[in-house]
PAGU-785131 format. One line per field, with one value per residue: residue number from 1; x, y, z of N, C-alpha, C, O in turn. Coordinates in steps of 0.001 Angstrom, whole numbers, plus 500000, padded with zeros to 6 digits. Atoms other than C-alpha are relative to their C-alpha. Layout:
! residues N
resi [NUM ...]
n_east [X ...]
n_north [Y ...]
n_up [Z ...]
ca_east [X ...]
ca_north [Y ...]
ca_up [Z ...]
c_east [X ...]
c_north [Y ...]
c_up [Z ...]
o_east [X ...]
o_north [Y ...]
o_up [Z ...]
//
This chain:
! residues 314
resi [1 2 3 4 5 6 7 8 9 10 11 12 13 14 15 16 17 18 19 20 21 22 23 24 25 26 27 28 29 30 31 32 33 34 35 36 37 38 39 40 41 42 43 44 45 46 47 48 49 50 51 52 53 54 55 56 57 58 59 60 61 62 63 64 65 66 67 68 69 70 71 72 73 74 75 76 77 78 79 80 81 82 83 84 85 86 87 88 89 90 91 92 93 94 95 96 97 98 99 100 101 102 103 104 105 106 107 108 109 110 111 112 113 114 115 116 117 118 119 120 121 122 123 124 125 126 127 128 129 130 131 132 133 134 135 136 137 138 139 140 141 142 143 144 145 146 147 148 149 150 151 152 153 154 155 156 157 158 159 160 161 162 163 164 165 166 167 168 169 170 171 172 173 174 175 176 177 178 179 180 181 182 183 184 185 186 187 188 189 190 191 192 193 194 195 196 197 198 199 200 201 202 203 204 205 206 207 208 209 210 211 212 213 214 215 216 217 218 219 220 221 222 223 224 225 226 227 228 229 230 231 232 233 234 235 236 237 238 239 240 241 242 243 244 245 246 247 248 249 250 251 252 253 254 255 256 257 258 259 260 261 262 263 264 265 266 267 268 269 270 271 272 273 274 275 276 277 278 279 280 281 282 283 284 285 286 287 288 289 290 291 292 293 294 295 296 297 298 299 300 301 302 303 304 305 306 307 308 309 310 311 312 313 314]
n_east [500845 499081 500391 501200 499235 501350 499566 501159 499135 500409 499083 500315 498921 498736 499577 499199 499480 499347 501354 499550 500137 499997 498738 500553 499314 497998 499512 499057 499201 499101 499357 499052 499144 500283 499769 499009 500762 499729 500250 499605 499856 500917 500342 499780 498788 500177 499291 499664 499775 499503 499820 499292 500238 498717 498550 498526 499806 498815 498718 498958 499066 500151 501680 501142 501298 500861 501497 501321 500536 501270 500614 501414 499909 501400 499614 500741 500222 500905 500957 500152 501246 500324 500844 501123 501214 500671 500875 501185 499040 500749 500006 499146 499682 500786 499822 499632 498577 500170 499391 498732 499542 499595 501256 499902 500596 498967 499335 499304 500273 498838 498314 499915 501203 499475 499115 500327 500355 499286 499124 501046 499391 498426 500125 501176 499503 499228 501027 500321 499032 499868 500608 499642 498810 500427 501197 500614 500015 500049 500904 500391 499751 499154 499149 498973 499757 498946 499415 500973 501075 499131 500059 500876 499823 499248 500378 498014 499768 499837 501359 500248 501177 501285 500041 500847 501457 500086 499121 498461 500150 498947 499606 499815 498916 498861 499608 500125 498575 499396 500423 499454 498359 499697 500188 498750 499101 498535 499121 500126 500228 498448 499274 499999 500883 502017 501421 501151 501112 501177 501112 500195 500956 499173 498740 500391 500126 498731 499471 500912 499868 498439 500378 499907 501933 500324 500420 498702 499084 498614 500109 501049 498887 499870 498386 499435 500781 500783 501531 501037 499216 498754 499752 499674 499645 499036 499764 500423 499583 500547 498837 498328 500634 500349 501407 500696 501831 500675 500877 501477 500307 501543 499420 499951 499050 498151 498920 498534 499209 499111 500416 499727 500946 500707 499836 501145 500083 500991 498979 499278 500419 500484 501246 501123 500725 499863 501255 499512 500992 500504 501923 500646 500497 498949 499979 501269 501018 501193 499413 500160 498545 499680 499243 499778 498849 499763 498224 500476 499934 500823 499551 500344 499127 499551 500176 501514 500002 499436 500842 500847 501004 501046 501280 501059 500556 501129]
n_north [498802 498655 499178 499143 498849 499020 498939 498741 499124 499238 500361 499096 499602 500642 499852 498594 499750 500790 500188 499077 500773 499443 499469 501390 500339 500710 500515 498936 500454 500842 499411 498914 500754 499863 500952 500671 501250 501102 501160 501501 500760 501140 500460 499028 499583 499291 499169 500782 498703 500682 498995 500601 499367 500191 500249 499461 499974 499861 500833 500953 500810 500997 499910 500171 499798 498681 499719 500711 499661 500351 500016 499999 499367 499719 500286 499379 501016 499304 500618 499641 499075 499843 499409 500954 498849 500231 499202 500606 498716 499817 498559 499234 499594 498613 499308 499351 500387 500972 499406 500192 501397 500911 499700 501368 501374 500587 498644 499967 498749 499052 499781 499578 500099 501193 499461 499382 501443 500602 499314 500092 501818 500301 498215 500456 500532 498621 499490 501339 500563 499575 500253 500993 499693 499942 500424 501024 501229 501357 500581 499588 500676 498796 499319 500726 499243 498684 499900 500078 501119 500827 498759 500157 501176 500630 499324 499673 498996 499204 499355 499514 500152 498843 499307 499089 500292 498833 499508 498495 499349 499116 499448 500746 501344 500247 500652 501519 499678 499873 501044 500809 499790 500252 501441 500938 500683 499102 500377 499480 498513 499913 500817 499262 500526 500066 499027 499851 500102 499262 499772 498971 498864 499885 499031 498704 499463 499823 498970 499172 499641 498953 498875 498742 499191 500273 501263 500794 499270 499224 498664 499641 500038 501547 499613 499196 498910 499919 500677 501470 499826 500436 501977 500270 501002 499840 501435 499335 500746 499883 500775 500530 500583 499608 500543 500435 499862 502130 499702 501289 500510 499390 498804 499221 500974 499913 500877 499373 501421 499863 500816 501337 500810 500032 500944 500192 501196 500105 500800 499206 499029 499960 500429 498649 499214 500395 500673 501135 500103 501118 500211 501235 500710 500906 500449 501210 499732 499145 498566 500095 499734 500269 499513 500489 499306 500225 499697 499995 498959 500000 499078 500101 498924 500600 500058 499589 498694 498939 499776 499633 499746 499034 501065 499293 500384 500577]
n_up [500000 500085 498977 500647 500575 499737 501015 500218 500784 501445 500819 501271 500808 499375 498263 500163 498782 499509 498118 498567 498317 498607 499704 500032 498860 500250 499253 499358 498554 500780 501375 499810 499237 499336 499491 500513 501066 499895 500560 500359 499098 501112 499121 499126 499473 498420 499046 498641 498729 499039 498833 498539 498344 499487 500521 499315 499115 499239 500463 499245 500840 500672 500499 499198 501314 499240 500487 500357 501818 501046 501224 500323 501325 500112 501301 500930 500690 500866 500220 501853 500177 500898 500547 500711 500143 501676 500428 501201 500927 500843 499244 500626 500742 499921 498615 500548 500646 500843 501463 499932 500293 500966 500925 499696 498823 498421 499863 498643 499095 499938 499963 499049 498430 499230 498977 498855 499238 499272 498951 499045 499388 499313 499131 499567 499263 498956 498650 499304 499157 498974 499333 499197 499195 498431 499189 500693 498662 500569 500150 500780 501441 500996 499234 498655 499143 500045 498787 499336 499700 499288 498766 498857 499686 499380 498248 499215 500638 498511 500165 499395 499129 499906 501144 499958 499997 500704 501370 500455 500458 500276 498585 499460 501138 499547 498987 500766 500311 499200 499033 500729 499517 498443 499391 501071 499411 499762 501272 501383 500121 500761 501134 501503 500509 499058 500559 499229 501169 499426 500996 499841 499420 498797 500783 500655 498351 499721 500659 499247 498623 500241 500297 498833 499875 498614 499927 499169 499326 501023 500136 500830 501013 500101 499888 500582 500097 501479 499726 500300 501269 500078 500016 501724 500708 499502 499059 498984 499162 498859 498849 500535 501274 501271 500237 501593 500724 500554 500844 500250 498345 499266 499222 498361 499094 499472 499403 500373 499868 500156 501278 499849 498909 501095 501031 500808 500658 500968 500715 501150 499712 501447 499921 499084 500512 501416 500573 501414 500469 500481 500919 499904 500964 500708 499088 500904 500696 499594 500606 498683 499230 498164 499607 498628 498634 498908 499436 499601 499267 498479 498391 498998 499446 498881 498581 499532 498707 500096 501107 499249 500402 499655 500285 500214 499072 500531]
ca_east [500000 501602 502226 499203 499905 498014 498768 497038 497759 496709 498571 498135 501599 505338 506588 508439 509184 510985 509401 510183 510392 509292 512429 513472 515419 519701 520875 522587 523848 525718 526654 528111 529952 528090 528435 530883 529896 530729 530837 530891 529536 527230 525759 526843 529673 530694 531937 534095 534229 536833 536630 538880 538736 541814 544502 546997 548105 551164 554406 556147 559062 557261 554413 551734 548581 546072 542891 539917 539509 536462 535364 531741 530495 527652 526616 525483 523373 522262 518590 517558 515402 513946 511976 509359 507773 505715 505018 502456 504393 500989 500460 502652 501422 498989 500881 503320 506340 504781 506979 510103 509213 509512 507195 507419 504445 507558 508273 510362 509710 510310 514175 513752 510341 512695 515661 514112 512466 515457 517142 513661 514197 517315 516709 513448 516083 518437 515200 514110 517355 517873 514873 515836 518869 517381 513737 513463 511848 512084 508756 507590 507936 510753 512450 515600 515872 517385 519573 516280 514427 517876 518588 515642 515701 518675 518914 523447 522334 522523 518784 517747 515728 513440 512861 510787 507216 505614 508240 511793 511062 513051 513112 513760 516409 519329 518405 517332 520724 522297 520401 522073 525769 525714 525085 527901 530654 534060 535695 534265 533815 536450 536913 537108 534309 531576 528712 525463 522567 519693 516372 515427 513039 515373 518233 515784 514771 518527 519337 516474 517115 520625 519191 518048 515079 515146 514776 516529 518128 520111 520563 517992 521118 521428 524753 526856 524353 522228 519092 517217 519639 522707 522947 524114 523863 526961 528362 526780 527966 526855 529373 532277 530186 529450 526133 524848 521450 520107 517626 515655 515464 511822 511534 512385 515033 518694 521486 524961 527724 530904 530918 533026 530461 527981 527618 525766 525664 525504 526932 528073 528109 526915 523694 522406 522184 521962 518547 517931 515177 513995 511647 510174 509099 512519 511532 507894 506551 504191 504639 505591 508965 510199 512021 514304 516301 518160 520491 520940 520847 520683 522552 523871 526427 528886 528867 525307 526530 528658 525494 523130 519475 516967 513255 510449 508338 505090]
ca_north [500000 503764 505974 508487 511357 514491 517121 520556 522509 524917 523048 525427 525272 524587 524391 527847 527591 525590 523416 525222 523184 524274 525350 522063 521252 520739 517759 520405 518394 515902 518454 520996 518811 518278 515050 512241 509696 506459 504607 501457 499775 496485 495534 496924 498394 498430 501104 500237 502909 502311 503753 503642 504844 505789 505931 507998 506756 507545 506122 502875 500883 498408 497508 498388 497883 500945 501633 499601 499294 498729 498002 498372 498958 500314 499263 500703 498857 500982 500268 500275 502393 502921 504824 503076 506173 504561 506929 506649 508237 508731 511292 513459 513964 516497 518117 521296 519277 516769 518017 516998 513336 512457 512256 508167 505756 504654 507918 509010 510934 514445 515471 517947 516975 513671 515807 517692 514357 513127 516067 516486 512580 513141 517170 514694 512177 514834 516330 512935 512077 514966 514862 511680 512086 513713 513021 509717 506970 503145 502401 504820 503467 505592 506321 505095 506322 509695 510918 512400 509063 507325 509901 509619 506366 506012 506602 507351 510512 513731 515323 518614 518626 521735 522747 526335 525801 526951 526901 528999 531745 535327 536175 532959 531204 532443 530924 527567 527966 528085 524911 523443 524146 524056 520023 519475 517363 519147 517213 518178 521796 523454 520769 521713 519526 520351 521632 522900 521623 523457 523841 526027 527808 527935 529730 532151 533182 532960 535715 537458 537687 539263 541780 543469 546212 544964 541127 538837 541799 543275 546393 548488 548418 544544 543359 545347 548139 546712 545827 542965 543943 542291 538432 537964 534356 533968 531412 531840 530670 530420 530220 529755 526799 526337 526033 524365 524657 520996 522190 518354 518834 519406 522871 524038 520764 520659 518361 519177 516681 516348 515408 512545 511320 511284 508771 508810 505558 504328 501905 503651 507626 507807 505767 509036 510687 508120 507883 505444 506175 503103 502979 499972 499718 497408 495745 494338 496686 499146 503016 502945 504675 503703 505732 503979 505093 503129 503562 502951 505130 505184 507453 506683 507849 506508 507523 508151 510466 512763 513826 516468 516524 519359 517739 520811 520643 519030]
ca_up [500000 498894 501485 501421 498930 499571 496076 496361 493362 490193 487904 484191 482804 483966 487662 488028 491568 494175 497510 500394 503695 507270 508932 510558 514377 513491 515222 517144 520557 517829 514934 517751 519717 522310 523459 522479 519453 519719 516400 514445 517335 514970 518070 521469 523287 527102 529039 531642 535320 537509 541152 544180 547829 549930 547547 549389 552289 555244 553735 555243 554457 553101 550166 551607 548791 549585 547998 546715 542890 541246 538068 536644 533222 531757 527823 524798 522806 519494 518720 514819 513044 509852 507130 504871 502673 498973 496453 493163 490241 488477 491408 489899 486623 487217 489586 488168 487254 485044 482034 484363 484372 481088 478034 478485 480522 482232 483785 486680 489926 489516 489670 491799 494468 494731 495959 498121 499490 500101 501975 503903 504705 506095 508078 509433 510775 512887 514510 515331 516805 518503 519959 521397 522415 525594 525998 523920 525887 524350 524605 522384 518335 516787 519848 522554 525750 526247 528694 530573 531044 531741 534377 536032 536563 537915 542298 542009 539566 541736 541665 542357 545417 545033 541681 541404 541701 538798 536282 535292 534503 533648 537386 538846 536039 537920 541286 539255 537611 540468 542320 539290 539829 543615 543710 540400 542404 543626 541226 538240 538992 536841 534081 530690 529403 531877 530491 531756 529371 529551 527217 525226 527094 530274 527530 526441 530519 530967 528316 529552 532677 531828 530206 532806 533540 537204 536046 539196 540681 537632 536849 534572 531887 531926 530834 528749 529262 526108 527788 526288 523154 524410 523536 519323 519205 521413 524197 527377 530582 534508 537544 535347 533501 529995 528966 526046 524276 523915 521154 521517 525445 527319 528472 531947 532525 533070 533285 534105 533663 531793 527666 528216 530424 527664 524631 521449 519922 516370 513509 510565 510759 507024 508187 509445 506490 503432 501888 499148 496456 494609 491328 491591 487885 486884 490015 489472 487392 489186 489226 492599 494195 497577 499772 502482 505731 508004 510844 513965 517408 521538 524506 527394 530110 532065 535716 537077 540289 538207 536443 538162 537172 537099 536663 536419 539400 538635]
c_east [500878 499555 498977 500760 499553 500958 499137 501060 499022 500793 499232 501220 501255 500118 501355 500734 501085 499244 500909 499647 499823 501194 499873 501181 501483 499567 501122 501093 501202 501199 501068 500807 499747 500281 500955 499116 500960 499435 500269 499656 498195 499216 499693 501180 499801 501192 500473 500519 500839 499842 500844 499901 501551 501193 501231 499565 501585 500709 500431 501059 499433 498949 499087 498557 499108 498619 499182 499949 499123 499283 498635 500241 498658 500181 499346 499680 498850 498310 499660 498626 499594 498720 499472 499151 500163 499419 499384 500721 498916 499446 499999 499475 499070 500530 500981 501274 500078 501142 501098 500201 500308 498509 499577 498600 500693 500938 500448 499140 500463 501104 500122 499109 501572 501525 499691 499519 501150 500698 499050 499683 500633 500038 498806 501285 500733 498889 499758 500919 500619 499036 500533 501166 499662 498859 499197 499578 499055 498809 498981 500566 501049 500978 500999 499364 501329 500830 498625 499067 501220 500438 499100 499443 500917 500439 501828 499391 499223 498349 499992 498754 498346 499997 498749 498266 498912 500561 501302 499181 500852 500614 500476 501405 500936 500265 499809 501467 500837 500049 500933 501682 500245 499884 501200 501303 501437 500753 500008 499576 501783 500002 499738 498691 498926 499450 498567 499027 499155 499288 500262 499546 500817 501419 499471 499553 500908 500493 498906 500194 501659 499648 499460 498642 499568 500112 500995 500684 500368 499474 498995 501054 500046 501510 500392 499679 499223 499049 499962 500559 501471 500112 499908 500398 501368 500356 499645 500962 499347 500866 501232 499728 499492 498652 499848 498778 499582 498630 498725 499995 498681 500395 499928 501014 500938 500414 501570 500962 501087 499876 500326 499631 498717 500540 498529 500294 499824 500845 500519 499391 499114 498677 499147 499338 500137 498258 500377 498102 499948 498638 499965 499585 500954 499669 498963 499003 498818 500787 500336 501407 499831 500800 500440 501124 500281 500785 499547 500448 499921 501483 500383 501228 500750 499984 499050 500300 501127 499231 499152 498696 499066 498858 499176 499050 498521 498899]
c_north [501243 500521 501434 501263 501238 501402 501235 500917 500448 499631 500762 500336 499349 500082 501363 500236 498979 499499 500436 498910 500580 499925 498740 500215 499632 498933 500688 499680 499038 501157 501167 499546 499872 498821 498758 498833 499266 499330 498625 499238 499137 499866 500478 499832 500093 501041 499539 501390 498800 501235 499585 500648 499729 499858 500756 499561 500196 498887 499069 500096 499119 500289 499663 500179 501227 499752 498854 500011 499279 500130 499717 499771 500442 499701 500978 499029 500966 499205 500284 500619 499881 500727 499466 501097 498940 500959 499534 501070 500957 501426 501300 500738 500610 501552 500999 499229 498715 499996 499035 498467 499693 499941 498196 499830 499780 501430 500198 501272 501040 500314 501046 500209 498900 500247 500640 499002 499757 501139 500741 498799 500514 500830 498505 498984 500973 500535 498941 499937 501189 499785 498995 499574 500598 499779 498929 499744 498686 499348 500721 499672 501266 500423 499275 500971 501148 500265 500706 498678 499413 500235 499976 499159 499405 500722 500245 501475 501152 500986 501181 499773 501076 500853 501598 499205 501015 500315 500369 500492 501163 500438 498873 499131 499986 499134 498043 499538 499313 498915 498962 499371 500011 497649 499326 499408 500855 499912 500338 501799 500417 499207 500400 499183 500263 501044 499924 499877 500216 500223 501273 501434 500655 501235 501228 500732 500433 501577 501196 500951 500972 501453 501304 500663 499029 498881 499489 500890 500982 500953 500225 499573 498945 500067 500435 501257 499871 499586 498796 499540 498830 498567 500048 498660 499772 498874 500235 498938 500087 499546 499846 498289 499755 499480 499523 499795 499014 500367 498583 499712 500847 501171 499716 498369 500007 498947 500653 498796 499896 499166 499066 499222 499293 499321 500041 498694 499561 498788 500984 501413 500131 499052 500767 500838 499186 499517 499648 500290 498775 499471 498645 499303 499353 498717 498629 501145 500990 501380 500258 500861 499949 501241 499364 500918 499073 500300 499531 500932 499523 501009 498711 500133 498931 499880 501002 501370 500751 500739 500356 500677 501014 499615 501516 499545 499726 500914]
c_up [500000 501356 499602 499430 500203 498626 499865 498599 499134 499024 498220 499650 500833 501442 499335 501576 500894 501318 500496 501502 501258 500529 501428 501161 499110 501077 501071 500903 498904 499427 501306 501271 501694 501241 499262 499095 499751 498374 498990 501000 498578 501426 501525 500319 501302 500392 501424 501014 500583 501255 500788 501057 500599 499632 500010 501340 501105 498885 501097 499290 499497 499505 500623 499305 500707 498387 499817 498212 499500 498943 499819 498221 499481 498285 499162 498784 498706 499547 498308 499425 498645 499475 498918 499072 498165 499597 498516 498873 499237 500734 499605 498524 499331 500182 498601 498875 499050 498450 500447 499976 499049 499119 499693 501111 501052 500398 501517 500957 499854 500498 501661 501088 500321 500989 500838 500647 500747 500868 501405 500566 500893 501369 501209 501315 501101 500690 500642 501211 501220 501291 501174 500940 501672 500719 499166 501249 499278 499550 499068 498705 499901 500791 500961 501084 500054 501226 501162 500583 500386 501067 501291 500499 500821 501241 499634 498802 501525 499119 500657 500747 500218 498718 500102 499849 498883 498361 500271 499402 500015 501247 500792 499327 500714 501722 499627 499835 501546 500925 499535 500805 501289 500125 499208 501152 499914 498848 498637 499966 499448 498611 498715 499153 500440 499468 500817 498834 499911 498665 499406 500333 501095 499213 500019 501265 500087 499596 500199 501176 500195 499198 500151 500436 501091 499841 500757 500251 499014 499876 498757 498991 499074 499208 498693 499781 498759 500073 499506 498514 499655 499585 497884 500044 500694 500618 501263 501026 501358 500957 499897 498884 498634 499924 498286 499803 500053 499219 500139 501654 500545 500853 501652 500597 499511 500179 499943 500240 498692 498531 500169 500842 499349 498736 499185 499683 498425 499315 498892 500142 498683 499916 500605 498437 498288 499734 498769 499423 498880 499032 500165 498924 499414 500829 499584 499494 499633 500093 501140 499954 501201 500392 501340 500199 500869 500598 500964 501666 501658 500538 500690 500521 501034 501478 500446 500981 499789 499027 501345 499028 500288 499399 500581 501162 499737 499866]
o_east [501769 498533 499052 501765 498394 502014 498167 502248 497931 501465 498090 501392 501109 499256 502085 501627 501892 498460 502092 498597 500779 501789 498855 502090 501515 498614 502153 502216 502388 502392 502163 501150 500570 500572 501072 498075 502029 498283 501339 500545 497278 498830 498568 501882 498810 502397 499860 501291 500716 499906 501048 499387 502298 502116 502178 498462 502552 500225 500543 501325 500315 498126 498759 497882 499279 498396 499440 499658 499321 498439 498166 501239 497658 501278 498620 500461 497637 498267 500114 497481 500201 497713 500411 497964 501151 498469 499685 500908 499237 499102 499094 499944 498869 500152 500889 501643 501088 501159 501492 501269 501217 497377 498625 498567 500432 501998 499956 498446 501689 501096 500626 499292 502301 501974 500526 500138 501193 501257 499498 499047 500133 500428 499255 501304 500034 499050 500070 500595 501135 499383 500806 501275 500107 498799 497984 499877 497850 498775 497941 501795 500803 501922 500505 498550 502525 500666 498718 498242 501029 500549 499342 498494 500733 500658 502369 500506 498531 498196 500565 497674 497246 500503 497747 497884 498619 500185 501648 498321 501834 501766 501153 502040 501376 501312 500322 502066 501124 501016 501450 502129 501441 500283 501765 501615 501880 501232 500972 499137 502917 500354 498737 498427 497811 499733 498186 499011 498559 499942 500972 499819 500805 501968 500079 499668 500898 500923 499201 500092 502118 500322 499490 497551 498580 500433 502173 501821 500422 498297 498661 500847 499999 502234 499678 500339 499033 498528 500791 500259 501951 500696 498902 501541 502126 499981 500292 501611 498367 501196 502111 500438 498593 498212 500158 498087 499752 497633 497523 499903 498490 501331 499192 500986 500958 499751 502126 500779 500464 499373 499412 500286 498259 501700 497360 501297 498707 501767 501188 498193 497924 498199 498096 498197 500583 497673 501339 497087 500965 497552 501021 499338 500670 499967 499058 497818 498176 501962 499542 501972 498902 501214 499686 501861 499312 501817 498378 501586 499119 502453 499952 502119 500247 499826 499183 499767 501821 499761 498969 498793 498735 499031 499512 498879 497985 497827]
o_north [501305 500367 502077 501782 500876 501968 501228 501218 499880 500545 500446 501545 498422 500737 501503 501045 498370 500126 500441 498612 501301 498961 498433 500977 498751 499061 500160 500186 499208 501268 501607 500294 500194 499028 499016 498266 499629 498909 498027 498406 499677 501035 500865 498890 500624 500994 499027 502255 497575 502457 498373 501734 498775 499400 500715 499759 499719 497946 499491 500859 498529 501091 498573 501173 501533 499093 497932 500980 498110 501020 498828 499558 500034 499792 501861 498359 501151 497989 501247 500541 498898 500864 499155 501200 498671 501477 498435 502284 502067 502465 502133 501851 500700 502671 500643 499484 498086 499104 498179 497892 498867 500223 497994 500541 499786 501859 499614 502236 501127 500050 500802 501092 499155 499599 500653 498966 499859 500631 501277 498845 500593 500378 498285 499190 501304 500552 498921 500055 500913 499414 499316 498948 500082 499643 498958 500191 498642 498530 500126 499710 502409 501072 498236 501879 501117 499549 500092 498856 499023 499293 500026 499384 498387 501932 500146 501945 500991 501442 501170 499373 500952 501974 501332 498191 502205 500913 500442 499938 500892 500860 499372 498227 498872 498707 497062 498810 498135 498716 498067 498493 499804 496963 498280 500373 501365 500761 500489 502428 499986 499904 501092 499850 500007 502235 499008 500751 499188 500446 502186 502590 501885 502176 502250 501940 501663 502421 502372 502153 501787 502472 502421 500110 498308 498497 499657 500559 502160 501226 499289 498379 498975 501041 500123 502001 500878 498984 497947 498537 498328 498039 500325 498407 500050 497809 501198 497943 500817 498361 499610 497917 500577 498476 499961 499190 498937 500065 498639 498612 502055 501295 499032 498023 500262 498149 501320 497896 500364 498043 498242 498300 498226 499475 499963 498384 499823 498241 501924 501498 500246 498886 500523 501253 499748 498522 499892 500116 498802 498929 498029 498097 499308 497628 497515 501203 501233 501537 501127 500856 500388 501978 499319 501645 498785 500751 499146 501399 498633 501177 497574 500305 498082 498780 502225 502471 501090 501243 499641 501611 501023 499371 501826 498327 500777 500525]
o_up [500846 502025 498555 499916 500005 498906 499107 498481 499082 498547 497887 499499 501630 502028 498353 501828 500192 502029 500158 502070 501541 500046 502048 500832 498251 501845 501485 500900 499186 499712 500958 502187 502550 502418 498064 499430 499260 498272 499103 501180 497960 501440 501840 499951 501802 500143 502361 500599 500603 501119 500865 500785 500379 500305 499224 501849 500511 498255 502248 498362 498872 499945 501091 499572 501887 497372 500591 497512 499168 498844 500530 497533 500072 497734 499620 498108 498812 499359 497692 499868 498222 500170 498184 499383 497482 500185 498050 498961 498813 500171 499661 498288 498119 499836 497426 497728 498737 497601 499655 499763 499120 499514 498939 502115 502255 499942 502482 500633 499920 501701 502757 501926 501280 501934 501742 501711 501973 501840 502418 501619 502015 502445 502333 502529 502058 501910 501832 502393 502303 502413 502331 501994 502697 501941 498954 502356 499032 498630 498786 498780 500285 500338 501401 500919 499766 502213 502225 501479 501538 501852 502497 501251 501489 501175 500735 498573 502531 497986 501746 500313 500757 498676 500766 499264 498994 497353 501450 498718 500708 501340 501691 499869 500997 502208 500164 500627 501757 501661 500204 501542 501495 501066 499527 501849 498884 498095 497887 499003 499655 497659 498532 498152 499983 499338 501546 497967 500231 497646 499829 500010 501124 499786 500336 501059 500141 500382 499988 501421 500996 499348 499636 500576 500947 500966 500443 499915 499368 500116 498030 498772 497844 499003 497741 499055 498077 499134 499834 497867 498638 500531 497230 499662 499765 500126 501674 500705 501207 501015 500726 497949 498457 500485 497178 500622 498836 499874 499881 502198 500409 501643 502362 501778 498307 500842 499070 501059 497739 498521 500207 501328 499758 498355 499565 500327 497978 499920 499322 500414 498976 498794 501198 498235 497287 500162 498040 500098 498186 499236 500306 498971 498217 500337 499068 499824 498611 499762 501500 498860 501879 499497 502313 499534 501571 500102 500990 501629 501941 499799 500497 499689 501769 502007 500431 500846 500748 498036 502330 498232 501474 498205 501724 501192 499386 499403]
//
């Protein structure tokens, strides 16, 4: 059975224009290096933590073993995905660009709907996957678990205890903020990887709230003296923290925790963005074109309690 076609048009002469696509989510947390990608893994991969306790101790004269060492591991096991879209070529040859199939019965999908197909395929996968990347969850078709659902699942990740009531909002972000980075672990305060990952609703409070006209204390000015003016798309930070956008994360929640703590998952990188179109009439015959996608995808993080969660208060 084709996938349903739906063609609105005034077709009365040539196609003169170009399709235009709704302006479509980047894979952003991937494409801007957000978190570490793991791949070639066919199957799965483990991560192996080691911890120890007590490993300085007084000097003797003699070996004297000291600490504890313990090995764990946590895995990654990509889950597989795919795209299934049938189209009817006969569709088409009403529609504006009938000219471009071909003056043939056995005629092709237009040249250029079928490229834009495929690079609206592909834009479709990257939102997907961002998405998922932080608020998949397995049991929904199409999706892994994200670092949000893996997170909050697991009792060694460090939770905030009193999220605002209500929301973040422009007056409140910086003490939210702040609930954040007060629980991050000694150890990783400072490190060059730690990032603060925050929505985008929580960004746009953030830069708000810096802007000033009394919001959270600040001055009428806000910073640089440019009011509500100042923020060009820039790098923000909090505490001495870096923040990063997570464009596919549910508003008003946070995680902070260190990239190389974080894992995307996949098998081949080039199974993200290879669609395959497929006439079908050499095949058996019918006017059909396929369009496939596979790849495949999941998260997930090595050490649970160097990872602090912010969860929206109900």
């Amino acid at each position: 059975m084709a996938t349903t076609t739906s063609i609105t048009t005034t077709y009365a002469g040539e196609f003169a224009g170009k399709y235009i696509s709704a302006a479509l989510l980047s894979g952003s947390t991937i494409a801007n290096g957000g978190i570490e990608v793991k791949p070639n893994i066919k199957y799965k991969e483990v991560i192996k933590r080691i911890a120890t306790d007590g490993i300085v101790k007084n000097a003797t004269c003699d070996f004297d073993a000291t600490s504890t060492v313990t090995l764990t591991e946590r895995v990654i096991t990509p889950e597989e995905f795919q795209i299934n879209l049938q189209l009817c070529k006969k569709d088409f040859r009403s529609d504006w660009e009938a000219i471009s199939m071909g003056y043939s019965t056995f005629d092709n999908l237009p040249p250029s709907f079928a490229d834009f197909l495929l690079a609206h395929v592909a834009s479709k996968v990257a939102e997907k996957t961002e998405q998922n990347i932080w608020k998949g969850v397995n049991a929904n078709a199409g999706e892994f678990d994200g670092f949000i659902t893996l997170a909050t699942a697991d009792a060694t990740v460090l939770d905030v205890a009193s999220p605002a009531s209500g929301g973040v909002t422009a007056a409140n972000v910086i003490a939210e903020l702040g609930k954040v980075v007060d629980l991050i672990p000694a150890s990783l305060y400072g490190k060059e990887d730690l990032y603060l990952y925050v929505s985008q609703s929580i960004a746009r409070d953030y830069i708000r709230a810096l802007g000033g006209f009394g919001a959270a204390g600040l001055g009428a000015n806000g910073t640089n003296a440019q009011g509500t003016q100042w923020f060009n798309n820039g790098s923000l930070s909090f505490d001495g923290v870096k923040i990063f956008v997570a464009t596919g994360m549910t508003n008003d929640y946070m995680l902070a925790g260190q990239k190389s703590n974080l894992y995307f998952g996949t098998g081949l990188l080039n199974d993200q963005n290879e669609v395959k179109v497929i006439d079908m009439a050499d095949i058996d015959g019918s006017q059909n074109v396929r369009v496939v996608a596979r790849f495949t995808a999941t998260v997930q993080y090595g050490i649970g309690s160097e990872i602090v969660l912010y969860t929206p208060a109900a």
